[in-house]
C-alpha positions as CSV (number, residue, x, y, z in Angstrom):
1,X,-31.6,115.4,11.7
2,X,-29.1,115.1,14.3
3,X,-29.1,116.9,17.5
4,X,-26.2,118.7,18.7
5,X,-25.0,117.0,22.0
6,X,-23.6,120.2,24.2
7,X,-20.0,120.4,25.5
8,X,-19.8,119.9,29.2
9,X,-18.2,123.6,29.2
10,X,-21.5,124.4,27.9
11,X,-23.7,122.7,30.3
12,X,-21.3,124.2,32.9
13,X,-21.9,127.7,31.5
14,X,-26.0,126.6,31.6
15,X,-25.6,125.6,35.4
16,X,-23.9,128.7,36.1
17,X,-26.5,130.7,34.6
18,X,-29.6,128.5,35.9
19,X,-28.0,129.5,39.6
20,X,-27.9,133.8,38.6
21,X,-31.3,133.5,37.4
22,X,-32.4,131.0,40.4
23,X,-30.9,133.9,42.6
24,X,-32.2,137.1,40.8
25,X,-36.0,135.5,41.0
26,X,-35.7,134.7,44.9
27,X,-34.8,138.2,45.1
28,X,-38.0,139.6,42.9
29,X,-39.7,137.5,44.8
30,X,-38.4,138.9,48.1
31,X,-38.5,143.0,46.9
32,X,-42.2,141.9,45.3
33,X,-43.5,140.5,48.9
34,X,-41.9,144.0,50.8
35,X,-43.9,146.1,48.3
36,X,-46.9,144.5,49.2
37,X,-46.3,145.0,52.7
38,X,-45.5,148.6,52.3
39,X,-48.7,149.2,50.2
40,X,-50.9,147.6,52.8
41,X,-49.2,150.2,55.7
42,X,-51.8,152.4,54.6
43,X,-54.7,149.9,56.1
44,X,-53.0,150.2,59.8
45,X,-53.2,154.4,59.5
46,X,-54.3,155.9,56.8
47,X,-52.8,159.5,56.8
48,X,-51.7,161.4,54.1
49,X,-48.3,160.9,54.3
50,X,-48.6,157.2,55.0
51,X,-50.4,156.6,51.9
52,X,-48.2,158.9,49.5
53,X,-44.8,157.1,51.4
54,X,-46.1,153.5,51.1
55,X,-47.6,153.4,47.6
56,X,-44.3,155.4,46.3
57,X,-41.9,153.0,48.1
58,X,-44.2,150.3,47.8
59,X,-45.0,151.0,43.8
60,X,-41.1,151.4,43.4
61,X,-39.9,147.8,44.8
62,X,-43.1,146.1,42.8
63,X,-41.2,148.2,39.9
64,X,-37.5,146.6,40.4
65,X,-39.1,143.1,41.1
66,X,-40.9,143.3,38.0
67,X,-37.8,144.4,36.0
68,X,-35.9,141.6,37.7
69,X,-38.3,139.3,36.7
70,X,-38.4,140.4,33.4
71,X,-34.3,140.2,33.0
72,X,-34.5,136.6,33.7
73,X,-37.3,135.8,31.3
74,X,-35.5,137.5,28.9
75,X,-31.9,136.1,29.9
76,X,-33.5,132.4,29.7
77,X,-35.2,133.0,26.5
78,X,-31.7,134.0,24.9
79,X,-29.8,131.2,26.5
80,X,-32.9,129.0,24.7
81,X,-31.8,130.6,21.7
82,X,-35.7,132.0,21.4
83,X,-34.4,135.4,20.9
């Protein structure tokens, strides 16, 4: 019936976390934008090794961002008190 007003501690530790989070997606977004670029190396020359080195690289920084990306979801969603 009533809500539970938060400490300021509490909206302290929110703030905090809001600015990790804020942080960790900037640099998803960042790692995401460089895998892109190193999957589309293979469209300047297209050799062998160019297209095994850039979809490797470029596969494994779309990999962290998406892991990154998925840590903050998650880390939100349990500050939420969703999970």
């Amino acid at each position: 019936m009533f809500h539970h007003i938060p400490r300021r501690q509490h909206l302290e530790e929110l703030k905090d976390n809001y600015k990790k989070l804020k942080k960790i997606i900037i640099v998803a977004g960042i790692l995401n934008i460089i895998g892109l670029i190193f999957i589309n190396v293979t469209i300047l020359k297209l050799t062998p090794l160019t297209l095994v080195s850039s979809i490797t690289v470029g596969g494994a920084l779309i990999l962290i961002s998406i892991i990154l990306y998925l840590y903050a979801v998650i880390s939100e969603l349990r500050t939420q008190k969703i999970l």
